[in-house]
C-alpha positions, 0 to 999 in steps of 0.5 A, a space after each residue: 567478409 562483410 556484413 551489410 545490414 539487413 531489415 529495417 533502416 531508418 526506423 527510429 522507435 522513439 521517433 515513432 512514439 513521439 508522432 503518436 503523442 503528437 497526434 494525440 495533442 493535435 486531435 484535441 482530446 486529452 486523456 481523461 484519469 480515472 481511478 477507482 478504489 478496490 473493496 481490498 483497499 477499502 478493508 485496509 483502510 478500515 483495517 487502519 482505523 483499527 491500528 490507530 485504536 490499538 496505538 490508542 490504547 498502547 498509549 494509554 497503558 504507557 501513561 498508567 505504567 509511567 504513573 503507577 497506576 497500572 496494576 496487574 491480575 495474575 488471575 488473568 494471566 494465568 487463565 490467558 496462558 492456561 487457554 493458550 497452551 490448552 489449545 
């Protein structure tokens, strides 16, 4: 039995984008960029300005912890758990 090849012959699909880009370079024009920065990227920009300001104070607290100038309020903990499991 013998199969011949049905459809499309020559056509190459690369060959094909090739000429598209080709065209594009002889017309002159050059495809211009743009980008834009979405209110969601602004908030998580922003949203790092916070991170940074927690590190910052993580950082302080090792340096107090590291000198032994950091004292503890168990009066303060126990009313943060009592508010926690309170809730």
């Amino acid at each position: 039995m013998k199969i011949n090849n049905i459809g499309n012959q020559n056509i190459n699909p690369y060959q094909r984008n090739l000429n598209k880009l080709n065209a594009t370079e002889k017309s002159g024009k050059s495809p211009s960029d743009k980008i834009e920065i979405s209110s969601a990227a602004k908030e998580m920009q922003e949203a790092s300005k916070l991170v940074k300001d927690r590190q910052a104070k993580v950082e302080a607290l090792k340096d107090q912890v590291q000198s032994g100038n950091y004292t503890i309020d168990p009066k303060a903990i126990a009313k943060g758990l009592k508010n926690f499991y309170q809730s």
